[in-house]
N, C-alpha and C positions, 0 to 999 in steps of 0.2 A: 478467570471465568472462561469457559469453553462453553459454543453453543454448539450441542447435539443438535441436528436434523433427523428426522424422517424419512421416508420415501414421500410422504401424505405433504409433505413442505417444501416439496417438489414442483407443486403445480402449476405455478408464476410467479414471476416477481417480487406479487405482492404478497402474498401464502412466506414467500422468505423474507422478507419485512416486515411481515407481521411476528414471526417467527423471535426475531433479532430485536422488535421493541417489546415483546411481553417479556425475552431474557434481561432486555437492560431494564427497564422498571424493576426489578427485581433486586439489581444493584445499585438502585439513583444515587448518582454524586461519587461513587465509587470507579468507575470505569475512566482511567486515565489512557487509554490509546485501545485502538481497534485494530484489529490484525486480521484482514478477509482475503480468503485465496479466490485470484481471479476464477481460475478452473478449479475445483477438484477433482482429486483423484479416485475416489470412492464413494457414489458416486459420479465418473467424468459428468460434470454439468459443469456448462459458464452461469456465474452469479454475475447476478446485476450488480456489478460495482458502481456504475454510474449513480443508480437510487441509492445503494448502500452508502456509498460516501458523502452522496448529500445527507442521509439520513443523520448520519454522525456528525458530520459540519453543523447540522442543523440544534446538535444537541451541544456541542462544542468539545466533540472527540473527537483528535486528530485520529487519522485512518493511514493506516501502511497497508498496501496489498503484497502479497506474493503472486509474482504470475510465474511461476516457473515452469508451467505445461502452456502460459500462454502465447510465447511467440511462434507466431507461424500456424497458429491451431485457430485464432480470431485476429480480428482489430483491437491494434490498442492507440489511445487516443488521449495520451497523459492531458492536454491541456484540456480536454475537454473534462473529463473525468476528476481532473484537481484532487487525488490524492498526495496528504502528505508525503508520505513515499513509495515507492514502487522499486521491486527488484525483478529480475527474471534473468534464466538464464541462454544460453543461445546451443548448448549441444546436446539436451534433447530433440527438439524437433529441429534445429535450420543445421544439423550434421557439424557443428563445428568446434572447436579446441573444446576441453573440459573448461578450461579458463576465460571466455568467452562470457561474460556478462555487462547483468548493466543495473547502476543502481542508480535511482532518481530521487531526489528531494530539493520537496519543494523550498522557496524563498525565505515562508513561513518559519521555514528552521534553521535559516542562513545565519544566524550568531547562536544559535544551540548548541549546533556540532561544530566540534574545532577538527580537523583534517591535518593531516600531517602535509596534505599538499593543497591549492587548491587549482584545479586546471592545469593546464602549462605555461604559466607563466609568471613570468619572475616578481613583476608587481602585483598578481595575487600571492603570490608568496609574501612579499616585504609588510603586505597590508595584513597578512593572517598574523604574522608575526608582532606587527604596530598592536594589534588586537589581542593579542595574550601576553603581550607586560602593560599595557594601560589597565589601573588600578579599578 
């Protein structure tokens, strides 16, 4: 499901919430994850992530943003905002490597995703590993 906008869904926050619960009603009980770009780019507008993610919390869809126009363009404020995950990257706007990013997830998914590493360090390793041969 993609939701099409407007200019007219443009007008505030709520105009784009309102927007994003007439599309999911539309799919009830069908919508397994949400995927909202911080900025877009057509469009350039910042979405209220903050409302949208509650909005979805609220409904019991996890929410992933892509912010990939938004470092250096706004504030971002992962705990406050409590998206399942979040990516962005760092050499559009803060000038640096292609390679240069950052991806965030939350707790929530902390035995979801198996990682081939996790951090640097050796007892998160030994413990990923405890954790995928236990039956």
């Amino acid at each position: 499901m993609q939701i099409d906008f407007n200019q007219a869904d443009f007008k505030s926050a709520e105009s784009i919430l309102l927007k994003i619960e007439n599309t999911i009603n539309d799919f009830k009980g069908t919508v397994r994850l949400a995927v909202c770009d911080h900025i877009g780019s057509v469009p350039a507008i910042i979405f209220p992530i903050l409302e949208i993610t509650t909005f979805y919390h609220e409904k019991g869809i996890p929410v992933f943003i892509d912010g990939a126009h938004a470092v250096c363009q706004t504030d971002i404020d992962i705990a406050k905002v409590d998206p399942d995950g979040y990516v962005t990257n760092f050499h559009k706007w803060a000038y640096a490597p292609k390679q240069a990013a950052m991806l965030y997830i939350s707790d929530r998914f902390k035995d979801v995703l198996l990682t081939t590493k996790q951090a640097n360090s050796s007892d998160n390793y030994r413990q990923l590993l405890r954790r995928r041969s236990s039956p």
